[in-house]
mmCIF file of the N, C-alpha and C atoms, coordinates in Angstrom:
data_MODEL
# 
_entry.id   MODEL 
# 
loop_
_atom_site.group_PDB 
_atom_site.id 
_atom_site.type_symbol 
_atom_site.label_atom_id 
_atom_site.label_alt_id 
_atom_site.label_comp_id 
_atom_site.label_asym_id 
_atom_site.label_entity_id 
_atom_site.label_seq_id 
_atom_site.pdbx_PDB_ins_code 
_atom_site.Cartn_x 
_atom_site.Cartn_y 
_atom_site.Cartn_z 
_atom_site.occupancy 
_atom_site.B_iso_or_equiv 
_atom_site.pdbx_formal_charge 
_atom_site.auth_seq_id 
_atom_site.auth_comp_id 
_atom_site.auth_asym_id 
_atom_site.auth_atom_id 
_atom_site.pdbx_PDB_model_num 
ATOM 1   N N  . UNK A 1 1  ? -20.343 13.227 2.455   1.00 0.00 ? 1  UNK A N  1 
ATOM 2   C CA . UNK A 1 1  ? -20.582 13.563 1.061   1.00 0.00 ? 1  UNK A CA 1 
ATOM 3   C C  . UNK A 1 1  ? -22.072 13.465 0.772   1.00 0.00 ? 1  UNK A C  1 
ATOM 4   N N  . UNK A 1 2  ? -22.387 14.400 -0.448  1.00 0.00 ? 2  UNK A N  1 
ATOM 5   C CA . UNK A 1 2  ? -24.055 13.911 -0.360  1.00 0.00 ? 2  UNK A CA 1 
ATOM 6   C C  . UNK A 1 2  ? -23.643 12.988 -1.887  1.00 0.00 ? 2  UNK A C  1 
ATOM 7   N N  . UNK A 1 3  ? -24.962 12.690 -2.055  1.00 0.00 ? 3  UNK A N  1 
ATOM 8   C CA . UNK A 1 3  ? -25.686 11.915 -3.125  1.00 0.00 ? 3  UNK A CA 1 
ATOM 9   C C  . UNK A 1 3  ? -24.880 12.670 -4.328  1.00 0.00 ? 3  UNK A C  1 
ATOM 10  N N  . UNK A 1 4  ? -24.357 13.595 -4.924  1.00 0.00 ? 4  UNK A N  1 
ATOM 11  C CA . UNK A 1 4  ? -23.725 13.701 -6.330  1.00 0.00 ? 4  UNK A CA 1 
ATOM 12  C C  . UNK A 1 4  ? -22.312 13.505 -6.071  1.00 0.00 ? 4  UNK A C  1 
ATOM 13  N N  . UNK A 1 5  ? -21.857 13.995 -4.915  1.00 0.00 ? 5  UNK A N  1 
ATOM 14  C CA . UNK A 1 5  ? -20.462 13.879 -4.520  1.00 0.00 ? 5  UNK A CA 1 
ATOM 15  C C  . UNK A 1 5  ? -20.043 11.951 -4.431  1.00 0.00 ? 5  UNK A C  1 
ATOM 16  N N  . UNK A 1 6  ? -21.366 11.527 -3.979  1.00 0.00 ? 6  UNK A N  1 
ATOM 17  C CA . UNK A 1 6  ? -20.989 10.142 -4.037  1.00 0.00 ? 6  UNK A CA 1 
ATOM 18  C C  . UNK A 1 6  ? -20.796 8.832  -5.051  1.00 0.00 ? 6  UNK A C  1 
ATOM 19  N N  . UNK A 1 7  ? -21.790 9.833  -5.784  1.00 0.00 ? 7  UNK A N  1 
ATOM 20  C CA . UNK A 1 7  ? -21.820 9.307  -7.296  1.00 0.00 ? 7  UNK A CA 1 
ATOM 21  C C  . UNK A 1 7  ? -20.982 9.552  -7.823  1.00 0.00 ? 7  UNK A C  1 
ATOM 22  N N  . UNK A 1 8  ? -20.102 10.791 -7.907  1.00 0.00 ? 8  UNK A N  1 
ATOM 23  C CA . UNK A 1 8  ? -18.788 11.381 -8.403  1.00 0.00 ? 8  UNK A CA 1 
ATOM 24  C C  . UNK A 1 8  ? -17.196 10.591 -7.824  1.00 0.00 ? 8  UNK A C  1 
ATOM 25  N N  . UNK A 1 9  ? -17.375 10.264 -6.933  1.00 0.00 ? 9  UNK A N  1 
ATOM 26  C CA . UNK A 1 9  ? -16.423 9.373  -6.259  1.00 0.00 ? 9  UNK A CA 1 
ATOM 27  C C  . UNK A 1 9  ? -16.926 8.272  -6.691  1.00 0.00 ? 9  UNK A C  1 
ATOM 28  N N  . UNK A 1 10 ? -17.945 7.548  -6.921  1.00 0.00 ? 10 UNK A N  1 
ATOM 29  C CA . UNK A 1 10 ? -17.914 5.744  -7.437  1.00 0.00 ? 10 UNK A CA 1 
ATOM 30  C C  . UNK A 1 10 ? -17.389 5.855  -8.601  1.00 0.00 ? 10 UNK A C  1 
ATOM 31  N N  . UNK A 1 11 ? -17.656 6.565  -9.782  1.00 0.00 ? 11 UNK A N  1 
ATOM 32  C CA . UNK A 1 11 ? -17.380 7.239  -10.902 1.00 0.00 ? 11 UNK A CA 1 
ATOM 33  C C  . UNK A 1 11 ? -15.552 7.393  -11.250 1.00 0.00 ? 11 UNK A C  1 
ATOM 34  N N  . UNK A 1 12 ? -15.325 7.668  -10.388 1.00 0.00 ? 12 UNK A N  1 
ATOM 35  C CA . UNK A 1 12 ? -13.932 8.125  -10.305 1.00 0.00 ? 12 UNK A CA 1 
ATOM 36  C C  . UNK A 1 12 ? -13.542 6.693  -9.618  1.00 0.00 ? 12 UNK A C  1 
ATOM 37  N N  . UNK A 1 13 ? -13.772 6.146  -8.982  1.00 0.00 ? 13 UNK A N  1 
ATOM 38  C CA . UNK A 1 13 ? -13.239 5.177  -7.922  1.00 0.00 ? 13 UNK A CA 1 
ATOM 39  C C  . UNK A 1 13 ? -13.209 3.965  -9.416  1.00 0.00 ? 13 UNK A C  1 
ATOM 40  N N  . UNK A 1 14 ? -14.177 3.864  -10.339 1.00 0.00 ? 14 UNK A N  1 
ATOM 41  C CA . UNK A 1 14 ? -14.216 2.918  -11.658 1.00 0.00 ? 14 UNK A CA 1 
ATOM 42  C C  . UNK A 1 14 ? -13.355 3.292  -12.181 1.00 0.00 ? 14 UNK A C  1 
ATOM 43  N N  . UNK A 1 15 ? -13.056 4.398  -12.615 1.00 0.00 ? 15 UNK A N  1 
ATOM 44  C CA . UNK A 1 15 ? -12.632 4.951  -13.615 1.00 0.00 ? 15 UNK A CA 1 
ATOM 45  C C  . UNK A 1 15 ? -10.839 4.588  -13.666 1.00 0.00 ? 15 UNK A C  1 
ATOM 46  N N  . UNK A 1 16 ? -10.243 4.721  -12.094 1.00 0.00 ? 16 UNK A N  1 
ATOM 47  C CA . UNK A 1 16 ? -9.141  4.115  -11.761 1.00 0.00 ? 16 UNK A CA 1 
ATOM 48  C C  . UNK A 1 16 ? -9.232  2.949  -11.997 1.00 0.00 ? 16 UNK A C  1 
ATOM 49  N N  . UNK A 1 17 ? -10.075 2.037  -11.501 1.00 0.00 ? 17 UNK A N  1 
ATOM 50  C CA . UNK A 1 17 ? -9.756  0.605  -11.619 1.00 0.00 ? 17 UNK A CA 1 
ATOM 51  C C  . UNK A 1 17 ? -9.368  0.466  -12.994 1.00 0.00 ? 17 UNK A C  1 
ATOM 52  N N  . UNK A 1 18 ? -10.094 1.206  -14.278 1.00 0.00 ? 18 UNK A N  1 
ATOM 53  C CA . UNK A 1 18 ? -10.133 0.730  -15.327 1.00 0.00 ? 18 UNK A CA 1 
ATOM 54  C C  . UNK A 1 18 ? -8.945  1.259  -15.947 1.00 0.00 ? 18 UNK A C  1 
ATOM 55  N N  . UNK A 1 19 ? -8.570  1.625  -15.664 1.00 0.00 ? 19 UNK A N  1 
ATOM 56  C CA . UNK A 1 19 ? -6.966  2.587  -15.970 1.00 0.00 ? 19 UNK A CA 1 
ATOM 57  C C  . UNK A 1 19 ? -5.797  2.169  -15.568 1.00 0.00 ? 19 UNK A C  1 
ATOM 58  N N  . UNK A 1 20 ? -5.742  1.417  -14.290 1.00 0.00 ? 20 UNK A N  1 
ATOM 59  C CA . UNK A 1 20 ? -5.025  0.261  -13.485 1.00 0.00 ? 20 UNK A CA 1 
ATOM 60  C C  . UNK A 1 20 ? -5.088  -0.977 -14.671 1.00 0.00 ? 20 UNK A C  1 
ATOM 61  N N  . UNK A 1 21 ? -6.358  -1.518 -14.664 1.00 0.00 ? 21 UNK A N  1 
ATOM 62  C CA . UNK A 1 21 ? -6.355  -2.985 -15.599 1.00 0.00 ? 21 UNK A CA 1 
ATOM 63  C C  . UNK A 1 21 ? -5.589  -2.511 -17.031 1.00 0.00 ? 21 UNK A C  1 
ATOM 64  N N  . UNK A 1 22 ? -6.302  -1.552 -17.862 1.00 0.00 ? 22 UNK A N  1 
ATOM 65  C CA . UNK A 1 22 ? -5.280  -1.215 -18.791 1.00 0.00 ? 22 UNK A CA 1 
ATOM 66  C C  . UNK A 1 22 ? -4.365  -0.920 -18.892 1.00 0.00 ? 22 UNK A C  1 
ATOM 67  N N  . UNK A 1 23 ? -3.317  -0.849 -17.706 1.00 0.00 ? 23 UNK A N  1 
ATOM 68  C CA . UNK A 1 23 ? -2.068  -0.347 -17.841 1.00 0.00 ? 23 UNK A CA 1 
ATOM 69  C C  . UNK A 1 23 ? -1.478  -1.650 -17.487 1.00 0.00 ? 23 UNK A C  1 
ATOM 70  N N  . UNK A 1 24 ? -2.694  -2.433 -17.451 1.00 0.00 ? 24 UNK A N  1 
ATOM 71  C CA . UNK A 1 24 ? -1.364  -4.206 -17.097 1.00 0.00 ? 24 UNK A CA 1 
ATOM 72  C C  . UNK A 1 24 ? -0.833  -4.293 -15.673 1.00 0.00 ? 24 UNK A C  1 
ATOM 73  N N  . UNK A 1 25 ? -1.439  -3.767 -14.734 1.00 0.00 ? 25 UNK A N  1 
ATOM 74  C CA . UNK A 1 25 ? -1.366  -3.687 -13.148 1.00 0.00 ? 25 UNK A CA 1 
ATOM 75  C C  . UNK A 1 25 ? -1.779  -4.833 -12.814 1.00 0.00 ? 25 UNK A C  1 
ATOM 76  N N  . UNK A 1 26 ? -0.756  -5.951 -11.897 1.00 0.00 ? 26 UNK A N  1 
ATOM 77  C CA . UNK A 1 26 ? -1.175  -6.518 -11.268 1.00 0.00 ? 26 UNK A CA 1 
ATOM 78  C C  . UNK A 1 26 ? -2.183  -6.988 -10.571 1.00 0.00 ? 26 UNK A C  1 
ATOM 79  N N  . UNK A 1 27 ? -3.400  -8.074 -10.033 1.00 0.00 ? 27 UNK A N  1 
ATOM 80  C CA . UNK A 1 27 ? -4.284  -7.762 -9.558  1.00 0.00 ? 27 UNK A CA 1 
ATOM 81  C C  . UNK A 1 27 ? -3.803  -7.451 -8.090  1.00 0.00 ? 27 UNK A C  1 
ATOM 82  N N  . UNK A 1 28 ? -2.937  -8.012 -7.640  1.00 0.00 ? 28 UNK A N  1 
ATOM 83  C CA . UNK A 1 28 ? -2.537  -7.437 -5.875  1.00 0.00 ? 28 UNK A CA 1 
ATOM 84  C C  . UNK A 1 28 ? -2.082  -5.516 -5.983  1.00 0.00 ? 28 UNK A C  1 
ATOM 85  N N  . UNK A 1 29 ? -1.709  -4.829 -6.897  1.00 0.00 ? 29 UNK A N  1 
ATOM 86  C CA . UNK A 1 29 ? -1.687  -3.303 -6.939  1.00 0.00 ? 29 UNK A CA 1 
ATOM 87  C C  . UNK A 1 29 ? -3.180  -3.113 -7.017  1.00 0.00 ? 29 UNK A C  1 
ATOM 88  N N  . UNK A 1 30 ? -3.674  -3.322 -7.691  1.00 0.00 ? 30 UNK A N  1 
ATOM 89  C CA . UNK A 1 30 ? -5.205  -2.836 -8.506  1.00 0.00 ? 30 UNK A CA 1 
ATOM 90  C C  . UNK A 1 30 ? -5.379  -2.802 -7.016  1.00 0.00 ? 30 UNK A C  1 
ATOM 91  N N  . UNK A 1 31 ? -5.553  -4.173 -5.899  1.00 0.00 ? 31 UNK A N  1 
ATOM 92  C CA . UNK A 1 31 ? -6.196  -4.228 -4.746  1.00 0.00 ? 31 UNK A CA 1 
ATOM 93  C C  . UNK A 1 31 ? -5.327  -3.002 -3.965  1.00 0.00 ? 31 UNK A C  1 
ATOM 94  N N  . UNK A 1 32 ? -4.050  -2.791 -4.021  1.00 0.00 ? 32 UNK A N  1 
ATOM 95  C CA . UNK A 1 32 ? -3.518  -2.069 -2.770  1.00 0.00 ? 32 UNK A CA 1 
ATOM 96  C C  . UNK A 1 32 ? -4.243  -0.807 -3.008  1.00 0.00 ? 32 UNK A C  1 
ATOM 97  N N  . UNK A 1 33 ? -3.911  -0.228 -4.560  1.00 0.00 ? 33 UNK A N  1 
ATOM 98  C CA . UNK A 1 33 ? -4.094  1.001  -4.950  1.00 0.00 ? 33 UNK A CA 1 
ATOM 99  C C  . UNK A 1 33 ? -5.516  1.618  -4.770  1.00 0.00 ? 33 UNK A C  1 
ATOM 100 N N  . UNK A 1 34 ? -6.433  0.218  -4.888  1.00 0.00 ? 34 UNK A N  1 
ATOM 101 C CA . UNK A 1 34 ? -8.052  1.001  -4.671  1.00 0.00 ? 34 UNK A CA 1 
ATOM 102 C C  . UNK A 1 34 ? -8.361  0.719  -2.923  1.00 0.00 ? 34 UNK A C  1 
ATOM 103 N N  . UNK A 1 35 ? -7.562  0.068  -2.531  1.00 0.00 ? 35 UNK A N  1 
ATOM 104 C CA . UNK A 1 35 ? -8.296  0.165  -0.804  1.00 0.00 ? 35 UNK A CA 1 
ATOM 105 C C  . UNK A 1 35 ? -7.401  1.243  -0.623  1.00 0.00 ? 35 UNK A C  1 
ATOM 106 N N  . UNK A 1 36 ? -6.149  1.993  -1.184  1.00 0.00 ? 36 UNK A N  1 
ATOM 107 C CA . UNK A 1 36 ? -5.740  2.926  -0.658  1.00 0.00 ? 36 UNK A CA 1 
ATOM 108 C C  . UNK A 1 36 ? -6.714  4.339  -0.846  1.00 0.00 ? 36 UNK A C  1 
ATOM 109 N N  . UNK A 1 37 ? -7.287  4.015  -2.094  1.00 0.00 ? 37 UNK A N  1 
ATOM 110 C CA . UNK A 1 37 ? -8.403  5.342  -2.466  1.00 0.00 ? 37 UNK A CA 1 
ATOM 111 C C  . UNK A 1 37 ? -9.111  5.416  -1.477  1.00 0.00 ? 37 UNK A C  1 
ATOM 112 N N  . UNK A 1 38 ? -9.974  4.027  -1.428  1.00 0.00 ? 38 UNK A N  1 
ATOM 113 C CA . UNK A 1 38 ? -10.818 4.250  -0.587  1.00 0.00 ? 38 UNK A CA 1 
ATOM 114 C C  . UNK A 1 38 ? -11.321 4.701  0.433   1.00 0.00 ? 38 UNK A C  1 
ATOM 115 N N  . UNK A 1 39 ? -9.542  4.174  1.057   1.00 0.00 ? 39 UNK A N  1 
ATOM 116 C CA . UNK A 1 39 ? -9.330  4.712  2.981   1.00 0.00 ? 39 UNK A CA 1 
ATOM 117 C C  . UNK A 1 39 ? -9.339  6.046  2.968   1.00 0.00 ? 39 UNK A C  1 
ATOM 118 N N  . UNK A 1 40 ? -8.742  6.912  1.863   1.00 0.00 ? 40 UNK A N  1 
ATOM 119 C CA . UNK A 1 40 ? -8.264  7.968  2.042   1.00 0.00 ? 40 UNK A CA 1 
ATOM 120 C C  . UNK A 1 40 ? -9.893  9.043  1.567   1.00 0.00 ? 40 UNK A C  1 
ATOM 121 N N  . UNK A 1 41 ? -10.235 8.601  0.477   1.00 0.00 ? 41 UNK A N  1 
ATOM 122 C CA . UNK A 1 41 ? -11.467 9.391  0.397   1.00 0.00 ? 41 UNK A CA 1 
ATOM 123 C C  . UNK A 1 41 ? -12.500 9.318  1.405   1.00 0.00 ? 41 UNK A C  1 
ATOM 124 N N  . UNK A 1 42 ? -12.448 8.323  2.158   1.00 0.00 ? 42 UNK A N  1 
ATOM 125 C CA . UNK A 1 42 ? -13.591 7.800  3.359   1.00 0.00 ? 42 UNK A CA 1 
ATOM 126 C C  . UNK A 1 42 ? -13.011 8.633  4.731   1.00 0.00 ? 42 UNK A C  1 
ATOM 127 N N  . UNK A 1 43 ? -11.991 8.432  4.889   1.00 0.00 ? 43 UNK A N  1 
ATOM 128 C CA . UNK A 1 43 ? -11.557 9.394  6.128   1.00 0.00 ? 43 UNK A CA 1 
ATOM 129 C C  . UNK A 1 43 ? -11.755 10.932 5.806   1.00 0.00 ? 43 UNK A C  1 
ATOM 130 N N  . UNK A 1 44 ? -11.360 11.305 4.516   1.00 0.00 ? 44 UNK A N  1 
ATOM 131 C CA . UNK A 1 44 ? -11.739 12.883 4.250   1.00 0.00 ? 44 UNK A CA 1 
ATOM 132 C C  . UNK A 1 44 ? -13.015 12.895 4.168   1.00 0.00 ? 44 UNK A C  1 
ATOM 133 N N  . UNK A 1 45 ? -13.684 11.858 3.893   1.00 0.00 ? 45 UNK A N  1 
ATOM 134 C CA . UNK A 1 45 ? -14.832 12.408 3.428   1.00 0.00 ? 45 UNK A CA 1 
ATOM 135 C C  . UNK A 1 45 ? -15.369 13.704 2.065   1.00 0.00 ? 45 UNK A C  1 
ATOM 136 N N  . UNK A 1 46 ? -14.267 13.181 1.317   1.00 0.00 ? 46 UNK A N  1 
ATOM 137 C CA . UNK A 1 46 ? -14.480 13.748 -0.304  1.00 0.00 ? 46 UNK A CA 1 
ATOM 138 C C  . UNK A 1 46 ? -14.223 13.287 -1.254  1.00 0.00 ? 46 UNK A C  1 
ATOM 139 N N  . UNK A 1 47 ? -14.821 13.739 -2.185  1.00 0.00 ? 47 UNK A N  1 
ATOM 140 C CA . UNK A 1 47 ? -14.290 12.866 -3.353  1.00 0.00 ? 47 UNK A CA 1 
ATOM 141 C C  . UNK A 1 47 ? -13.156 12.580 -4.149  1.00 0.00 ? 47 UNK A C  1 
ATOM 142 N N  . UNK A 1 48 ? -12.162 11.943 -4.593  1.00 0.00 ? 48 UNK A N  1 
ATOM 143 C CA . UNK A 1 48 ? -11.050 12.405 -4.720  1.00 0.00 ? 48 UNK A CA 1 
ATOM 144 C C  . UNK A 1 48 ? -10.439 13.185 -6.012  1.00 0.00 ? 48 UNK A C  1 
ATOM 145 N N  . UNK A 1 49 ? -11.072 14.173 -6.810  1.00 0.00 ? 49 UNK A N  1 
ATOM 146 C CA . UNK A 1 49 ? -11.211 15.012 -7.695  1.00 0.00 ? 49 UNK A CA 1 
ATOM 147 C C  . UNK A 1 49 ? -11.435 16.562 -6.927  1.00 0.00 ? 49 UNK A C  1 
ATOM 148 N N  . UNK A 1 50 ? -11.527 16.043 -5.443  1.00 0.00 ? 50 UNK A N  1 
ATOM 149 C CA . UNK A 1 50 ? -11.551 17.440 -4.636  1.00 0.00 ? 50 UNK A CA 1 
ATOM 150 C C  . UNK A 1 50 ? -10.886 17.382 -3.489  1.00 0.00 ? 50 UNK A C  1 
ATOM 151 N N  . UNK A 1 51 ? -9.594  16.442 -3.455  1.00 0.00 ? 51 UNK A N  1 
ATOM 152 C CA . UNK A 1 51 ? -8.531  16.504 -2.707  1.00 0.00 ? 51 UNK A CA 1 
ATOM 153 C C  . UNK A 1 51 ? -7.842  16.968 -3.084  1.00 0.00 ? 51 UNK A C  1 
ATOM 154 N N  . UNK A 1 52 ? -6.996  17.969 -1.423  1.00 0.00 ? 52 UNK A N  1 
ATOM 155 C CA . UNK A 1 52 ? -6.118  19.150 -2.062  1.00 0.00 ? 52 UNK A CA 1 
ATOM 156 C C  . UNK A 1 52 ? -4.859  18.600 -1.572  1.00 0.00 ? 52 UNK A C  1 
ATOM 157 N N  . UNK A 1 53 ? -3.795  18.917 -1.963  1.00 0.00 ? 53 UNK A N  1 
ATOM 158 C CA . UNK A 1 53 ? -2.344  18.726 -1.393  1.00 0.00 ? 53 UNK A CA 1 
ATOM 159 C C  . UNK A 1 53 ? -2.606  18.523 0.116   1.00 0.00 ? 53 UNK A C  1 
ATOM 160 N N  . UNK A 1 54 ? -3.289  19.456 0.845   1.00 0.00 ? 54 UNK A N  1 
ATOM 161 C CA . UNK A 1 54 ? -3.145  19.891 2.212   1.00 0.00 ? 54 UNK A CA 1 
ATOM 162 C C  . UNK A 1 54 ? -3.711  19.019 2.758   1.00 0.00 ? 54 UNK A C  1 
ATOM 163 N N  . UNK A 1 55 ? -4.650  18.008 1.980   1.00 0.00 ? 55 UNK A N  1 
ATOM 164 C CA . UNK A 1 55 ? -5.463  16.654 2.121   1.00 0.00 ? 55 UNK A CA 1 
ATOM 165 C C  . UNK A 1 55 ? -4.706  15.876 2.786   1.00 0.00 ? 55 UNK A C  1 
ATOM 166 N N  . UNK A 1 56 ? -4.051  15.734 1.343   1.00 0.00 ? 56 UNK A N  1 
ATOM 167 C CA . UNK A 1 56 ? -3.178  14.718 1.522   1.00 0.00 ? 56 UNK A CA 1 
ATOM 168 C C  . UNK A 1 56 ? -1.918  14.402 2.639   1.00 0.00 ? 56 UNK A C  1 
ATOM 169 N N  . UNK A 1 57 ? -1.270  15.907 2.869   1.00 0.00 ? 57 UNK A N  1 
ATOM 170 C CA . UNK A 1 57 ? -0.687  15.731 3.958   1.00 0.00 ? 57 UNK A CA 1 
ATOM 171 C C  . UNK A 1 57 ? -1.156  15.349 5.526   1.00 0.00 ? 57 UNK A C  1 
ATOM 172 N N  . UNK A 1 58 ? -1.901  15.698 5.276   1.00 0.00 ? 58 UNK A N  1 
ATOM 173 C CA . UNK A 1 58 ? -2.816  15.649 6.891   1.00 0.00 ? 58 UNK A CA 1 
ATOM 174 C C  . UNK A 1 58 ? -3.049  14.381 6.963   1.00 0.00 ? 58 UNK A C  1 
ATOM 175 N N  . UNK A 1 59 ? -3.599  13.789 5.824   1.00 0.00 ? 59 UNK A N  1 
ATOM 176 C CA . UNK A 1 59 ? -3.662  12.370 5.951   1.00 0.00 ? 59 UNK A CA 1 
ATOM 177 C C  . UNK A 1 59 ? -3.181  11.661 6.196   1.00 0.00 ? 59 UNK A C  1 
ATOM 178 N N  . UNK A 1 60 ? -1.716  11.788 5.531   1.00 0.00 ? 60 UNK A N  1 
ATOM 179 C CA . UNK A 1 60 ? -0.465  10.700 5.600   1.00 0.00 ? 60 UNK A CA 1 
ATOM 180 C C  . UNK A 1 60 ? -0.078  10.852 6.745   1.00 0.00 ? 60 UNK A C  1 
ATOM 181 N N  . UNK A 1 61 ? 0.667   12.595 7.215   1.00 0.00 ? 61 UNK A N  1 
ATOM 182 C CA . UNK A 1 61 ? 1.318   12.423 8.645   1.00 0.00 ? 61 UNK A CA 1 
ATOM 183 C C  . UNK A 1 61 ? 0.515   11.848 9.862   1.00 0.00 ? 61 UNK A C  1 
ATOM 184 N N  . UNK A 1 62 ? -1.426  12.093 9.335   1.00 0.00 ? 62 UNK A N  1 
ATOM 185 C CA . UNK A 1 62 ? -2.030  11.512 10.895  1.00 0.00 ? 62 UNK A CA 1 
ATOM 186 C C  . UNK A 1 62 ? -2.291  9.877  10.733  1.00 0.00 ? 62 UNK A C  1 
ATOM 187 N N  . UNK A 1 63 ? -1.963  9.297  9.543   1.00 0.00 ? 63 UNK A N  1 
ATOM 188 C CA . UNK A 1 63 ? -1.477  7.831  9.136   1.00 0.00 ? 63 UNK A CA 1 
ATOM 189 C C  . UNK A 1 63 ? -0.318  7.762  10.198  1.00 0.00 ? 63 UNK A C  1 
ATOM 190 N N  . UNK A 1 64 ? 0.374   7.756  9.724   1.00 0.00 ? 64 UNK A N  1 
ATOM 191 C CA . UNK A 1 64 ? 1.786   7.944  10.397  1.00 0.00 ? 64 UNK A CA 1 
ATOM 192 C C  . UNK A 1 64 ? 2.199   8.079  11.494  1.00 0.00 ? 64 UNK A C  1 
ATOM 193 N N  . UNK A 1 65 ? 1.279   9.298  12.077  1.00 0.00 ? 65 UNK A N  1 
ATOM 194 C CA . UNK A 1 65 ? 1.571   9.257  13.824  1.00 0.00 ? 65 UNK A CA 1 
ATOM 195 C C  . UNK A 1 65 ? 0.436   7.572  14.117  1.00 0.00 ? 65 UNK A C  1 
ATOM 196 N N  . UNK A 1 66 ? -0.097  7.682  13.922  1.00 0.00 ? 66 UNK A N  1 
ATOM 197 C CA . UNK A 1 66 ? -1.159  6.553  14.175  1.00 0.00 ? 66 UNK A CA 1 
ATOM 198 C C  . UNK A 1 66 ? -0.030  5.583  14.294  1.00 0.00 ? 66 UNK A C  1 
ATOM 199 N N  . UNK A 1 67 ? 0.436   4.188  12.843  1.00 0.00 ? 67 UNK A N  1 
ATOM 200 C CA . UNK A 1 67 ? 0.869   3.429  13.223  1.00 0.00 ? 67 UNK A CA 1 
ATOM 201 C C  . UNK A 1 67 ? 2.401   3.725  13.972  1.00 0.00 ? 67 UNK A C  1 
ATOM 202 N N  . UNK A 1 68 ? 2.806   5.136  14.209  1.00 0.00 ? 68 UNK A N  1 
ATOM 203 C CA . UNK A 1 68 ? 3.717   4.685  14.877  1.00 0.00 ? 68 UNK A CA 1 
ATOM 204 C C  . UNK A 1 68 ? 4.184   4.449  16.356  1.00 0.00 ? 68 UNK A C  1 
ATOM 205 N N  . UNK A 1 69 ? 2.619   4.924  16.594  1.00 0.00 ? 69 UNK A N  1 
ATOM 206 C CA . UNK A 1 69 ? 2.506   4.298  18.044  1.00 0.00 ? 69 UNK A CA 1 
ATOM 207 C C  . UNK A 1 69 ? 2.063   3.016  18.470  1.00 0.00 ? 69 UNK A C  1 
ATOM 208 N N  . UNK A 1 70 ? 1.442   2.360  17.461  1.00 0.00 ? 70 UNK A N  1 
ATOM 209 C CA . UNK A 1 70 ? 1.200   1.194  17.480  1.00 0.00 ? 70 UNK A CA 1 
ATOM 210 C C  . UNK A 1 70 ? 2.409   0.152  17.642  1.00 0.00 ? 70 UNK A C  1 
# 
């Protein structure tokens, strides 16, 4: 990502947290839900306002094959 894309993802990455706390989310969700952002925008390498469905699948199933060879 460059420099606006990254700023656009911290931006967004707050913006959840703060939407989580106001909705009365647990602090152990708040934690699952933002290391789940994280992993997932860091492996794509985008921001997540520019993840597509097709993202997301790729992600999960190559999640998936991963731990299930583990």
């Amino acid at each position: 990502m460059n420099k606006a894309q990254q700023h656009r993802s911290y931006y967004l990455y707050e913006q959840h947290l703060t939407q989580l706390t106001l909705q009365g989310k647990r602090p152990a969700t708040i934690d699952a839900d933002s290391r789940a952002l994280r992993r997932i925008t860091h492996q794509m390498d985008k921001s997540p306002d520019t993840l597509t469905t097709e993202d997301l699948k790729w992600y999960f199933t190559h999640t998936f094959k991963i731990q299930s060879y583990n």
